[in-house]
N, CA and C atoms as an extended XYZ file, in Angstrom:
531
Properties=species:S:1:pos:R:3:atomname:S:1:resname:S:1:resid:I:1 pbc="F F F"
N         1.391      -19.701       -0.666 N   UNK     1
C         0.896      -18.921       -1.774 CA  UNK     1
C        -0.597      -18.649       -1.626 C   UNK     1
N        -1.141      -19.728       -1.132 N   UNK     2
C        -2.762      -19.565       -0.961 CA  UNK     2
C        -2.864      -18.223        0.258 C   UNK     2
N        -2.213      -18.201        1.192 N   UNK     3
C        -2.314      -17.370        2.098 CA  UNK     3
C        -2.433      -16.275        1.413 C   UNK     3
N        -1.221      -15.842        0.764 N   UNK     4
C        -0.877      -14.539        0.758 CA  UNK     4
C        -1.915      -14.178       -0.818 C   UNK     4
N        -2.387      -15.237       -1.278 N   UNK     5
C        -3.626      -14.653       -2.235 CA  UNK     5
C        -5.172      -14.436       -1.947 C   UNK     5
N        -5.120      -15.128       -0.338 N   UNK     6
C        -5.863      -15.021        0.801 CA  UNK     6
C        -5.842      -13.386        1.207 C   UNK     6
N        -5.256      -13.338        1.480 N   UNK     7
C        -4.462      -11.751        2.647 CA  UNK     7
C        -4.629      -11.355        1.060 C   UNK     7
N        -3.996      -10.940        0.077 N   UNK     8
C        -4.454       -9.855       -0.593 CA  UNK     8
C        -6.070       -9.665       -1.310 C   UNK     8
N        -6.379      -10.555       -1.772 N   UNK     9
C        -7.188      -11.002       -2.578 CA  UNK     9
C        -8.923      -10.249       -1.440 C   UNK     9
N        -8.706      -10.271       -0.101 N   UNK    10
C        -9.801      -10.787        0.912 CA  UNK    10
C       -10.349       -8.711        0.954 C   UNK    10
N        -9.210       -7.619        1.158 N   UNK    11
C       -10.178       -6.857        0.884 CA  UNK    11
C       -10.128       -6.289       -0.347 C   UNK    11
N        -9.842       -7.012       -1.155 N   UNK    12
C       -10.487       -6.687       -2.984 CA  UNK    12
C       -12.004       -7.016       -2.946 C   UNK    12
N       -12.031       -8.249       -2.381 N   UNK    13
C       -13.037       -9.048       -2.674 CA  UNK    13
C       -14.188       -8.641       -1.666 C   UNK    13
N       -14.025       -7.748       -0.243 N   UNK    14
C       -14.929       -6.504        0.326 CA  UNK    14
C       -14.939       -5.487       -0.972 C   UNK    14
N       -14.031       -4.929       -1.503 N   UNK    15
C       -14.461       -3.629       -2.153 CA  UNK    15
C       -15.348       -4.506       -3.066 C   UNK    15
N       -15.259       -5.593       -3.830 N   UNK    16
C       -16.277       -6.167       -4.962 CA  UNK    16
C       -17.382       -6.209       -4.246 C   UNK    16
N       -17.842       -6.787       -3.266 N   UNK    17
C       -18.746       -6.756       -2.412 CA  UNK    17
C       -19.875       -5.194       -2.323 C   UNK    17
N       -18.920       -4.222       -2.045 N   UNK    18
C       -19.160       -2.848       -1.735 CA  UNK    18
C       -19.953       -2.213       -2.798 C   UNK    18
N       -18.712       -2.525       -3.520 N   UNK    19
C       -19.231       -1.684       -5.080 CA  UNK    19
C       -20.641       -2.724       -5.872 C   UNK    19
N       -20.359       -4.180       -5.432 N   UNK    20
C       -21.638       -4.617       -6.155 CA  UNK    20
C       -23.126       -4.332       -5.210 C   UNK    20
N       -22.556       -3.696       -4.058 N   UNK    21
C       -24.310       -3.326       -3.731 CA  UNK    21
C       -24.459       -1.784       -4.077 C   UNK    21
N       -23.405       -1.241       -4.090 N   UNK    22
C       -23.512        0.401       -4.552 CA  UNK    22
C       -24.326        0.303       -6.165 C   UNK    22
N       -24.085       -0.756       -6.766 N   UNK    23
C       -24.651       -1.095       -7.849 CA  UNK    23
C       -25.843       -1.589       -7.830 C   UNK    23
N       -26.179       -2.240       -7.011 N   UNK    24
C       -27.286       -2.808       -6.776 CA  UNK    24
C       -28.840       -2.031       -6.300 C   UNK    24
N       -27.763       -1.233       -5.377 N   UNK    25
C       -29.329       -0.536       -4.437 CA  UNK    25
C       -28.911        1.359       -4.502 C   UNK    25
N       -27.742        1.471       -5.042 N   UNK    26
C       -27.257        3.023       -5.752 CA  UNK    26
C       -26.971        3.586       -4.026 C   UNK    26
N       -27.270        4.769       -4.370 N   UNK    27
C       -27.000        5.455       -2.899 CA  UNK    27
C       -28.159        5.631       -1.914 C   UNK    27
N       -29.256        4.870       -1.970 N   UNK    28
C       -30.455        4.934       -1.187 CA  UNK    28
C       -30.298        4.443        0.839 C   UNK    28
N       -28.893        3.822        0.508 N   UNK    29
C       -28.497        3.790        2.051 CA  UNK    29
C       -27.025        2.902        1.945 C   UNK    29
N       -26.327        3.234        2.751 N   UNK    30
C       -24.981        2.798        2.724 CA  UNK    30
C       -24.692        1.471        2.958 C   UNK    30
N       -24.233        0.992        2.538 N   UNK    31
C       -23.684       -0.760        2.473 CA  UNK    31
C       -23.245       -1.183        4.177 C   UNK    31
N       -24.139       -1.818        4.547 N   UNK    32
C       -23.905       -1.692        6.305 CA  UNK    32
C       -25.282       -1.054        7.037 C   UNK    32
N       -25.642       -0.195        6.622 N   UNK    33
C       -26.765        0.363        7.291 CA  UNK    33
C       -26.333        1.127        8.545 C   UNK    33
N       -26.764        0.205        9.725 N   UNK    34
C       -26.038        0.987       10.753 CA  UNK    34
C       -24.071        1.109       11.510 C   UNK    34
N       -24.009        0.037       10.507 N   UNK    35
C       -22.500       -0.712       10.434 CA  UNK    35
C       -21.742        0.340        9.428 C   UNK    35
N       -22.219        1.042        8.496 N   UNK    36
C       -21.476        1.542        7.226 CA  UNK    36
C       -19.909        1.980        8.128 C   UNK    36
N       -20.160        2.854        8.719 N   UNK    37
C       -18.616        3.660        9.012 CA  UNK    37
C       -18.122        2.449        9.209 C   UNK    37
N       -18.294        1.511        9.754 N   UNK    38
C       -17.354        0.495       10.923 CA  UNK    38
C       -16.784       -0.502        9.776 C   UNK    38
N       -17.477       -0.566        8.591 N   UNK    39
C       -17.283       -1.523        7.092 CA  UNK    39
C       -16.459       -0.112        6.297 C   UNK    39
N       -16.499        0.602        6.083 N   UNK    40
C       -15.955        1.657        5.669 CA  UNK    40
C       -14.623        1.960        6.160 C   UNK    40
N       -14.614        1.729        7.552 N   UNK    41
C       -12.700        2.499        7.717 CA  UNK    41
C       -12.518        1.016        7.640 C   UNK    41
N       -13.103       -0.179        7.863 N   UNK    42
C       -11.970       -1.742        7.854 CA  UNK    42
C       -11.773       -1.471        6.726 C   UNK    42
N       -12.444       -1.255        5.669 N   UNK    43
C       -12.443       -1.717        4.212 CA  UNK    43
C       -11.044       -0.188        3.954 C   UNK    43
N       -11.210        0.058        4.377 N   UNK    44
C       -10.254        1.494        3.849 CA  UNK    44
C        -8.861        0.903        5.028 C   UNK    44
N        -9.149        1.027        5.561 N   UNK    45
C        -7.757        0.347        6.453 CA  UNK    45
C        -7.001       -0.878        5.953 C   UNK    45
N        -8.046       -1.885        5.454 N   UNK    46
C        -7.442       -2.918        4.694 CA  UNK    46
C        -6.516       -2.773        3.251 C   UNK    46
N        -7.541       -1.680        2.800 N   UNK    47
C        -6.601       -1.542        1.441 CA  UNK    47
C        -5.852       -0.428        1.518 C   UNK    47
N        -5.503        0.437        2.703 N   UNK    48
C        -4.492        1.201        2.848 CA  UNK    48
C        -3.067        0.287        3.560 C   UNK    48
N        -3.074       -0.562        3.908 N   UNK    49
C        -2.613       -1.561        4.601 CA  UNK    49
C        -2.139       -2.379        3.387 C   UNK    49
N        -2.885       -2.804        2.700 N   UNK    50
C        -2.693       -3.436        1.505 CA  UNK    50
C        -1.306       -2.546        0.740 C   UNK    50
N        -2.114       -1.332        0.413 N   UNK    51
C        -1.083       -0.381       -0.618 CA  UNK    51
C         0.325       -0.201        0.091 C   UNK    51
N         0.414        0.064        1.382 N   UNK    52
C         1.534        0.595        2.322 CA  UNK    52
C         2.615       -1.161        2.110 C   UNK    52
N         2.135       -2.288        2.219 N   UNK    53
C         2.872       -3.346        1.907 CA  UNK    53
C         3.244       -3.407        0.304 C   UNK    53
N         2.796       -2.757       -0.488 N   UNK    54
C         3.174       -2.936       -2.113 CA  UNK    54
C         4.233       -2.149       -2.227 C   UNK    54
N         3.911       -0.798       -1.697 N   UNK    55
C         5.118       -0.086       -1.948 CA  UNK    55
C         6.158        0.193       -0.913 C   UNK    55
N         6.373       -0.273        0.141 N   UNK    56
C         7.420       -0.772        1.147 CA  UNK    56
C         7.676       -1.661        0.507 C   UNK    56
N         7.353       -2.903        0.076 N   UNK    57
C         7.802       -3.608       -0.768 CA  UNK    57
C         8.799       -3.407       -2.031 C   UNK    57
N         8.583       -2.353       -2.698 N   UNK    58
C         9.181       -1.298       -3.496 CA  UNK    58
C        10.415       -1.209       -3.185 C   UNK    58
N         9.881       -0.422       -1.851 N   UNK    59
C        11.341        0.658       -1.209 CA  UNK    59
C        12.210       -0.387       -0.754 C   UNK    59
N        11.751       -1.593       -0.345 N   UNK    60
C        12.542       -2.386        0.146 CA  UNK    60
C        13.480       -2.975       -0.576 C   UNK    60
N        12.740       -3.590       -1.806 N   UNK    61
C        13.784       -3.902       -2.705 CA  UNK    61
C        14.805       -3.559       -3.860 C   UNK    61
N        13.930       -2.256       -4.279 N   UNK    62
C        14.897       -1.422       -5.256 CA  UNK    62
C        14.157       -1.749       -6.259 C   UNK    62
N        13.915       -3.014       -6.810 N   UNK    63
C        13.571       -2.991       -8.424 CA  UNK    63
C        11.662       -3.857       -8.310 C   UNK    63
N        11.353       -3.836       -9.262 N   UNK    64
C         9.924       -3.648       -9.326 CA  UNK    64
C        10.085       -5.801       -8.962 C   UNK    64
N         9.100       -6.080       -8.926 N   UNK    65
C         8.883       -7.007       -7.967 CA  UNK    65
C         7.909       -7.992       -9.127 C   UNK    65
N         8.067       -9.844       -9.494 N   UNK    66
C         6.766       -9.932      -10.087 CA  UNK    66
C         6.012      -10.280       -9.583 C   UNK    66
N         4.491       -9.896      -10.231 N   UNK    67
C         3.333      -10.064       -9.330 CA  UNK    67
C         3.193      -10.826       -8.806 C   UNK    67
N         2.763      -11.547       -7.434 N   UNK    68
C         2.294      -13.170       -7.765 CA  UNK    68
C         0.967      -12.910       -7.624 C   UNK    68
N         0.575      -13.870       -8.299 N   UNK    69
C        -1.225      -13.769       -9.118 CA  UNK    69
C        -1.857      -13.638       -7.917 C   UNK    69
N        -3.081      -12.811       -7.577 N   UNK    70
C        -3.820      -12.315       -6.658 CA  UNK    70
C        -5.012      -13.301       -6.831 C   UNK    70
N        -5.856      -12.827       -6.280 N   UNK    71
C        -7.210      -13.919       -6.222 CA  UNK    71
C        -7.766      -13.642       -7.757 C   UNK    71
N        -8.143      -14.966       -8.339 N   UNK    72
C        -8.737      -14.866       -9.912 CA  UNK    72
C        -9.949      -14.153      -10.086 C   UNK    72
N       -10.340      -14.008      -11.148 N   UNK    73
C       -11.974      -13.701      -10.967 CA  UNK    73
C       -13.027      -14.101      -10.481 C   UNK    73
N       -13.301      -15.533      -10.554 N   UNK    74
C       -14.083      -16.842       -9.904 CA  UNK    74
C       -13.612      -16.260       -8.106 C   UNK    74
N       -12.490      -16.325       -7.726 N   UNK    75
C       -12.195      -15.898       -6.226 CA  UNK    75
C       -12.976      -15.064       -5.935 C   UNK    75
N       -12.759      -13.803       -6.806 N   UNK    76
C       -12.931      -12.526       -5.981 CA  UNK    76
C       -14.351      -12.499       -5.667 C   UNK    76
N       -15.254      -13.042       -7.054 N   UNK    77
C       -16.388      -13.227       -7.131 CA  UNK    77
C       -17.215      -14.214       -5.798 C   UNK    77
N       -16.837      -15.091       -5.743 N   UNK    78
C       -17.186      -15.890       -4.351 CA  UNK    78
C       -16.896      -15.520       -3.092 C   UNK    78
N       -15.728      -14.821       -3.043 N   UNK    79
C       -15.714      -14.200       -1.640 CA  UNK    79
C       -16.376      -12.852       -1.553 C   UNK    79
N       -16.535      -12.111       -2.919 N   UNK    80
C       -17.016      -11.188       -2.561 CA  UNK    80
C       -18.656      -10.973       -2.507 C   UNK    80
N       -19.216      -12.298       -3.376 N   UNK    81
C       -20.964      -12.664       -2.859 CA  UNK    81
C       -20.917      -13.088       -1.382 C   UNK    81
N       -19.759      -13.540       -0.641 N   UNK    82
C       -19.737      -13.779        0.769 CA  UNK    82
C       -19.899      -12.454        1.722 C   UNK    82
N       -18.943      -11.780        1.150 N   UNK    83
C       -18.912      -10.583        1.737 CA  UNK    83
C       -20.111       -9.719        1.402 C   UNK    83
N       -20.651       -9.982        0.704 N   UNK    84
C       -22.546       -9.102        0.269 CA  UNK    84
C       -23.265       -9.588        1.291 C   UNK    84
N       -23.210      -10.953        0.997 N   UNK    85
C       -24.469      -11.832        2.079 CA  UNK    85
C       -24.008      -10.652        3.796 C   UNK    85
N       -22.245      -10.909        3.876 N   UNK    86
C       -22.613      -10.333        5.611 CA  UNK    86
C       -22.724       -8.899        5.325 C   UNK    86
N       -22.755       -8.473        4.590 N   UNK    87
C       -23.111       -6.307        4.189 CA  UNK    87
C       -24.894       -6.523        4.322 C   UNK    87
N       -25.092       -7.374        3.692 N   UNK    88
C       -27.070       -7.570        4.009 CA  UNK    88
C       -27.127       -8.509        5.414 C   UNK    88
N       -26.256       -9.122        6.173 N   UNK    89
C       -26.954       -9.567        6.991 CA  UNK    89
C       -26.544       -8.317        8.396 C   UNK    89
N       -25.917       -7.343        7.650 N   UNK    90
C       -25.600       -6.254        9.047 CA  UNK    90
C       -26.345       -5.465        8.849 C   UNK    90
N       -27.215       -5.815        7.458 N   UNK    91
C       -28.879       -4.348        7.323 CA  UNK    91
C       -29.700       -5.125        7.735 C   UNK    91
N       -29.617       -6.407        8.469 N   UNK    92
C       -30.961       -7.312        8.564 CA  UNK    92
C       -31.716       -8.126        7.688 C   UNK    92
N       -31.076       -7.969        6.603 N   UNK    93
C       -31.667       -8.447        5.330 CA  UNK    93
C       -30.949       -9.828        4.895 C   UNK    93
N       -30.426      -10.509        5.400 N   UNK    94
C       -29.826      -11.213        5.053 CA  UNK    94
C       -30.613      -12.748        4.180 C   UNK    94
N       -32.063      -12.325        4.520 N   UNK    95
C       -32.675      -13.607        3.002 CA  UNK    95
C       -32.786      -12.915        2.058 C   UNK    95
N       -32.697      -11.339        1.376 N   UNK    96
C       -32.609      -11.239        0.534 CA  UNK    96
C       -33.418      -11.109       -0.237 C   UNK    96
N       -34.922      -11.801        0.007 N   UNK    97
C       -35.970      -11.836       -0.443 CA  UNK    97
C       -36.381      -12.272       -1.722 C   UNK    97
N       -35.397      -11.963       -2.777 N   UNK    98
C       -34.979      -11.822       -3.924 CA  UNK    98
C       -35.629      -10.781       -4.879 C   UNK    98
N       -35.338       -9.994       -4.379 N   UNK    99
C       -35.791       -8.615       -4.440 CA  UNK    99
C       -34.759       -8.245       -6.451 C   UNK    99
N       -35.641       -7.483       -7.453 N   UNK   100
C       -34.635       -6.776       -8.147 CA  UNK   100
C       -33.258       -6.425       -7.652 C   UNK   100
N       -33.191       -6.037       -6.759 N   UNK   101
C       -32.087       -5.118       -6.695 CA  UNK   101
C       -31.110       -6.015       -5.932 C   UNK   101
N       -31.862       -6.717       -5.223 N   UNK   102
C       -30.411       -8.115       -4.408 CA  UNK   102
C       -29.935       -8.874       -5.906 C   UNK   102
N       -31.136       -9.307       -6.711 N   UNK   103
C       -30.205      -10.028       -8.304 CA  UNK   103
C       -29.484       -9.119       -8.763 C   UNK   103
N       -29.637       -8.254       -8.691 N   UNK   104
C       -28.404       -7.107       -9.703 CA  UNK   104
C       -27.293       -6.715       -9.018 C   UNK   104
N       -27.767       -6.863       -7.376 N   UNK   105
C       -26.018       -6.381       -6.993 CA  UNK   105
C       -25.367       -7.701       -7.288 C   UNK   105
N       -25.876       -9.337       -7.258 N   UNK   106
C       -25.301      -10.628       -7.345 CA  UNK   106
C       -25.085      -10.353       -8.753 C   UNK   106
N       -26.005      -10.162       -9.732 N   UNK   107
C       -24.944      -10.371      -10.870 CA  UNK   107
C       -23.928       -9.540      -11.162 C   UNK   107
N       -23.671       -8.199      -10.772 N   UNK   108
C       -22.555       -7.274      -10.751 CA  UNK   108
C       -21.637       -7.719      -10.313 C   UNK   108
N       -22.123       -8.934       -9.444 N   UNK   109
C       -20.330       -9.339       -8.933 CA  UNK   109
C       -19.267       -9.702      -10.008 C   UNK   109
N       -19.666      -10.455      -10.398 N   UNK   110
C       -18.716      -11.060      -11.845 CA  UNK   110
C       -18.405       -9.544      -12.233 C   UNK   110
N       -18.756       -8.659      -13.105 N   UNK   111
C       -18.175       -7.558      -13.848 CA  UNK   111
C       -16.964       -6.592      -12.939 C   UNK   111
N       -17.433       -6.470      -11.677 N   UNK   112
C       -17.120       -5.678      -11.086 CA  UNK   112
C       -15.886       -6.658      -10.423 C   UNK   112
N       -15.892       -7.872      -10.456 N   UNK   113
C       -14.808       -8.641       -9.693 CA  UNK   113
C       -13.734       -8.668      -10.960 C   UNK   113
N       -14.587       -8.487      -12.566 N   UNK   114
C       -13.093       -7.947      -13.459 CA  UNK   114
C       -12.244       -7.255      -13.598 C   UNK   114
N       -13.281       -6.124      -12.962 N   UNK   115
C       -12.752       -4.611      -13.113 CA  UNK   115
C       -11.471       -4.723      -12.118 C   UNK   115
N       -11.880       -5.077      -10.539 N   UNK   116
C       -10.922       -5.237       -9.953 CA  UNK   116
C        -9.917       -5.860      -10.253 C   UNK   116
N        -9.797       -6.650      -10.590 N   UNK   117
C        -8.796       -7.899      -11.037 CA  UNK   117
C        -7.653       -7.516      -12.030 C   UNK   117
N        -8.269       -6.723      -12.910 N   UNK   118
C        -7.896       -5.986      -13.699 CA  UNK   118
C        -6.636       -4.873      -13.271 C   UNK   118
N        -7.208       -3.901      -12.567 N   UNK   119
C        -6.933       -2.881      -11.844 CA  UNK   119
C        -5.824       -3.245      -10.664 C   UNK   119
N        -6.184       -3.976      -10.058 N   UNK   120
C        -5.181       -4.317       -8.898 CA  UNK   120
C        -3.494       -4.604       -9.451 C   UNK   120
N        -3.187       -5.094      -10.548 N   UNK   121
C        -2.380       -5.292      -10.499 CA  UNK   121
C        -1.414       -4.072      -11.211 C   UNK   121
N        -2.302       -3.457      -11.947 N   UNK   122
C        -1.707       -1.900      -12.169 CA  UNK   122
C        -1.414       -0.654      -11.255 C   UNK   122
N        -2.659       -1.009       -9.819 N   UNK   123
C        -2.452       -0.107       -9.222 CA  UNK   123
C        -1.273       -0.347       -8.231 C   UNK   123
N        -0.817       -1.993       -8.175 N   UNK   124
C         0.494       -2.545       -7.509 CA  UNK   124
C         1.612       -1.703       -8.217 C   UNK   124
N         1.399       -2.013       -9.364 N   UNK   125
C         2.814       -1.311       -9.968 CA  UNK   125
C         3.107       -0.168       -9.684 C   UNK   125
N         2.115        0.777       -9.850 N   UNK   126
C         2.185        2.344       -9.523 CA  UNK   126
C         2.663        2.358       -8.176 C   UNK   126
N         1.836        1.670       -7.472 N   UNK   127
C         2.332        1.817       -6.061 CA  UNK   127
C         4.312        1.458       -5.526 C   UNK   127
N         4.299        0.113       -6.180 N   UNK   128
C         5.519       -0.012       -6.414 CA  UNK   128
C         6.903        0.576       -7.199 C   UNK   128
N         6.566        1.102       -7.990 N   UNK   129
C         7.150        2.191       -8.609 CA  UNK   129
C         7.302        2.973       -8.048 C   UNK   129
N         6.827        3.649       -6.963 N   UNK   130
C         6.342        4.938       -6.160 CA  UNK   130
C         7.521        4.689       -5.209 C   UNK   130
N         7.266        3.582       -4.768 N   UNK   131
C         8.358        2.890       -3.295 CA  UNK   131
C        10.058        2.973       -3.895 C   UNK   131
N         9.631        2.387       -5.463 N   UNK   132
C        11.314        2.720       -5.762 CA  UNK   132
C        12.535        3.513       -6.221 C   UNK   132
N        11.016        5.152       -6.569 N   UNK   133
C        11.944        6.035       -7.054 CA  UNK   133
C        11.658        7.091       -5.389 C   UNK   133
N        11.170        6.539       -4.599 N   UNK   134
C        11.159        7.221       -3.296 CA  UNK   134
C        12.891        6.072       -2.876 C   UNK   134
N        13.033        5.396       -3.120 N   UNK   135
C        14.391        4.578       -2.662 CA  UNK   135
C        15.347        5.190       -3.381 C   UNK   135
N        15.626        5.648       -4.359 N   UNK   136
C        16.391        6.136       -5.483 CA  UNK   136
C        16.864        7.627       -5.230 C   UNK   136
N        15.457        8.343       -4.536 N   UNK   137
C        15.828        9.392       -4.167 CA  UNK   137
C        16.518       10.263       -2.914 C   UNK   137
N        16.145        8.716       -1.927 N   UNK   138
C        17.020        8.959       -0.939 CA  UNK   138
C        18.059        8.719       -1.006 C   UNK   138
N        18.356        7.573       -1.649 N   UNK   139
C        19.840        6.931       -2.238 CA  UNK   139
C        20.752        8.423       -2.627 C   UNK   139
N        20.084        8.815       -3.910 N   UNK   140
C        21.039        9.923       -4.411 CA  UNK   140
C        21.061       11.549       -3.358 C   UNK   140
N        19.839       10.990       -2.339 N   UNK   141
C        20.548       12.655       -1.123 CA  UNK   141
C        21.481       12.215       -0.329 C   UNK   141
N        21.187       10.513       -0.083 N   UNK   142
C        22.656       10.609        0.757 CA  UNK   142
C        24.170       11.099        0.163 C   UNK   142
N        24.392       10.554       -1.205 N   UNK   143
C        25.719       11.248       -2.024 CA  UNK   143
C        26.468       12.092       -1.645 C   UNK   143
N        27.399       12.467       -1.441 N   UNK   144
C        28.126       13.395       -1.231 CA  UNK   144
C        28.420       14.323       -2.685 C   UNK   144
N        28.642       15.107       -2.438 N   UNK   145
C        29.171       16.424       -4.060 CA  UNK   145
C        30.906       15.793       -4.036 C   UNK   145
N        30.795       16.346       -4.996 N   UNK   146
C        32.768       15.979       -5.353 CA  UNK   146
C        33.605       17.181       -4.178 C   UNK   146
N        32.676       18.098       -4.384 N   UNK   147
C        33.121       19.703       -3.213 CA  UNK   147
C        32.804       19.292       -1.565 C   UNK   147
N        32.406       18.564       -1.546 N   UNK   148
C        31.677       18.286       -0.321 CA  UNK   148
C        33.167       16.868        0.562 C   UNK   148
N        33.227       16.155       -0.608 N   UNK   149
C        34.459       15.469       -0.350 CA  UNK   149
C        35.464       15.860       -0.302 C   UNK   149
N        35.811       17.337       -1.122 N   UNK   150
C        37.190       17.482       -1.228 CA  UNK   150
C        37.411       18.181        0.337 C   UNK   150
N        36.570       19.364        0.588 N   UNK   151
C        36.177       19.915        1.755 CA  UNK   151
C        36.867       19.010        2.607 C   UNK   151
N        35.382       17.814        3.042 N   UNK   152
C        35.975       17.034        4.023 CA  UNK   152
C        37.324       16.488        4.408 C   UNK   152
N        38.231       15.912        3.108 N   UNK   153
C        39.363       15.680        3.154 CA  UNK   153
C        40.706       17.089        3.587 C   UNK   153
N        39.855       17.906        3.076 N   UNK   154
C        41.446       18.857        3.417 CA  UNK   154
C        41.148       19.228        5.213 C   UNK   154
N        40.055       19.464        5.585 N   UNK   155
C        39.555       19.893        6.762 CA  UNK   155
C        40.309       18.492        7.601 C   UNK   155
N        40.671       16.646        7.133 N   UNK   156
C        41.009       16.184        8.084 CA  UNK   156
C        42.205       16.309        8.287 C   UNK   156
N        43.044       17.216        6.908 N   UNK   157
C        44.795       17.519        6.881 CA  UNK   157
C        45.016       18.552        7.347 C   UNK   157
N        43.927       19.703        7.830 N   UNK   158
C        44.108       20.546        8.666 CA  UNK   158
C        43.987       20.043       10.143 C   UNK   158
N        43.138       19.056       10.688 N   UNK   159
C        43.131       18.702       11.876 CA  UNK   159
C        44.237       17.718       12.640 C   UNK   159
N        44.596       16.795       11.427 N   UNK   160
C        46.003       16.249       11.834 CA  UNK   160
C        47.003       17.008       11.690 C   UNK   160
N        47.559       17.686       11.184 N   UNK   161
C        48.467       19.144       11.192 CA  UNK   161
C        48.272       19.476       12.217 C   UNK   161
N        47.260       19.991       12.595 N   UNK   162
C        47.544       20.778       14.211 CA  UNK   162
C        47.387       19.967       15.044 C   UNK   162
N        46.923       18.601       15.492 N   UNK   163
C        47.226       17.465       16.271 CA  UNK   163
C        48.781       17.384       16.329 C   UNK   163
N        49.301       17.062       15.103 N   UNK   164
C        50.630       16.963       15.552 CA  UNK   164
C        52.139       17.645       15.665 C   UNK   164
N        51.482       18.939       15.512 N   UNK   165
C        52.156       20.266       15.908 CA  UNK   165
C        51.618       20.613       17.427 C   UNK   165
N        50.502       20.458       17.459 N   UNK   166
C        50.340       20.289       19.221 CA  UNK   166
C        51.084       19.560       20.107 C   UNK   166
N        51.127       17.842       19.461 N   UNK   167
C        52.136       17.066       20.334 CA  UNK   167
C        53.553       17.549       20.421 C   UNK   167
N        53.961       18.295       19.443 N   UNK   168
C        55.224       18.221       19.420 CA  UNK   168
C        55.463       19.330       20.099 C   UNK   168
N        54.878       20.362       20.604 N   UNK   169
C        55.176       21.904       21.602 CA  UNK   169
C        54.654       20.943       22.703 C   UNK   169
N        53.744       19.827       22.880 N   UNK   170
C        53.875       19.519       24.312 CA  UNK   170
C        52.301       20.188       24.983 C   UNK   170
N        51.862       20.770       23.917 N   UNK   171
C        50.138       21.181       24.885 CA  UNK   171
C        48.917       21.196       23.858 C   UNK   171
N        48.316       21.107       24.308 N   UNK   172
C        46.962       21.241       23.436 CA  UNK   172
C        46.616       22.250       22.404 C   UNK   172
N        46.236       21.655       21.176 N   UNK   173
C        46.045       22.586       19.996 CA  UNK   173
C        45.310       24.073       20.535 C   UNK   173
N        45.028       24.797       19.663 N   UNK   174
C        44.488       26.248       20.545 CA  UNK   174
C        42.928       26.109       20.181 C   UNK   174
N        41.289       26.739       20.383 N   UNK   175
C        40.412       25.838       20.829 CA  UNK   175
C        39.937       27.026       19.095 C   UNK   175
N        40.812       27.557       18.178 N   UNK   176
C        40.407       28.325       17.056 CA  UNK   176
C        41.612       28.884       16.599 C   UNK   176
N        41.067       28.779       15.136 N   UNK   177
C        42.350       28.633       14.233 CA  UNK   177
C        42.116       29.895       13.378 C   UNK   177
């Protein structure tokens, strides 16, 4: 259980990270510095990765799934001041100085680790929901029509009919009817 609140919980707790320095230092340079893209597609890969397991999850099972509790607030919050410290130690900054703006992205963590916390488990559902009326809908194209069956059935009393009017003249049915 710890794992898998590990594995989900770990890039929530990058985006808390993200968003508490976007808060912190606004858009004056990207979270990463010269790293941003390379923190940017993990962080987007992780939680596309993330979403693609919620709702396969979905599709997999048919009916909505219960949550199991993701990382708490206290979690998200500690891993995601972890994950700040290495976003400032890939701008070089990693003492921090204690600059205004390093205390305000640290105290944003807490709010912003609610918001998430909050959010994640709604955006599971949606996602999951998504997986099960995408299951539902393939379900009902495979179906056959009632016309579609009857079809099939008379088409196999036409083919045994002439199977065994063939055997009985002794040669092969004719190759069109």
């Amino acid at each position: 259980m710890l794992l898998r609140r590990l594995l989900a919980g770990g890039p929530l707790a990058v985006l808390v990270a993200v968003l508490a320095h976007v808060a912190g230092f606004g858009f004056a340079h990207a979270p990463g510095a010269a790293h941003a893209l390379d923190l940017a597609v993990a962080l987007g890969s992780a939680l596309a990765t993330l979403g693609s397991i919620v709702l396969l999850r979905g599709f997999a099972r048919g009916r909505a799934p219960a949550h199991p509790g993701i990382a708490s607030v206290l979690e998200l919050a500690a891993i995601g001041a972890l994950a700040f410290l290495a976003i400032e130690g890939l701008e070089g900054n990693l003492a921090l100085g204690g600059s205004l703006r390093s205390v305000v992205a640290l105290v944003a963590l807490v709010p912003i680790a609610m918001l998430v916390r909050w959010l994640a488990p709604r955006a599971g559902t949606a996602l999951c929901e998504i997986g099960i009326s995408l299951r539902a809908s393939l379900q009902t194209r495979g179906r056959e029509t009632s016309a579609l069956v009857s079809t099939r059935a008379s088409m196999r009393v036409v083919a045994t009919s002439q199977t065994v009017f063939a055997r009985d003249r002794g040669r092969a049915p004719p190759l069109h009817a």
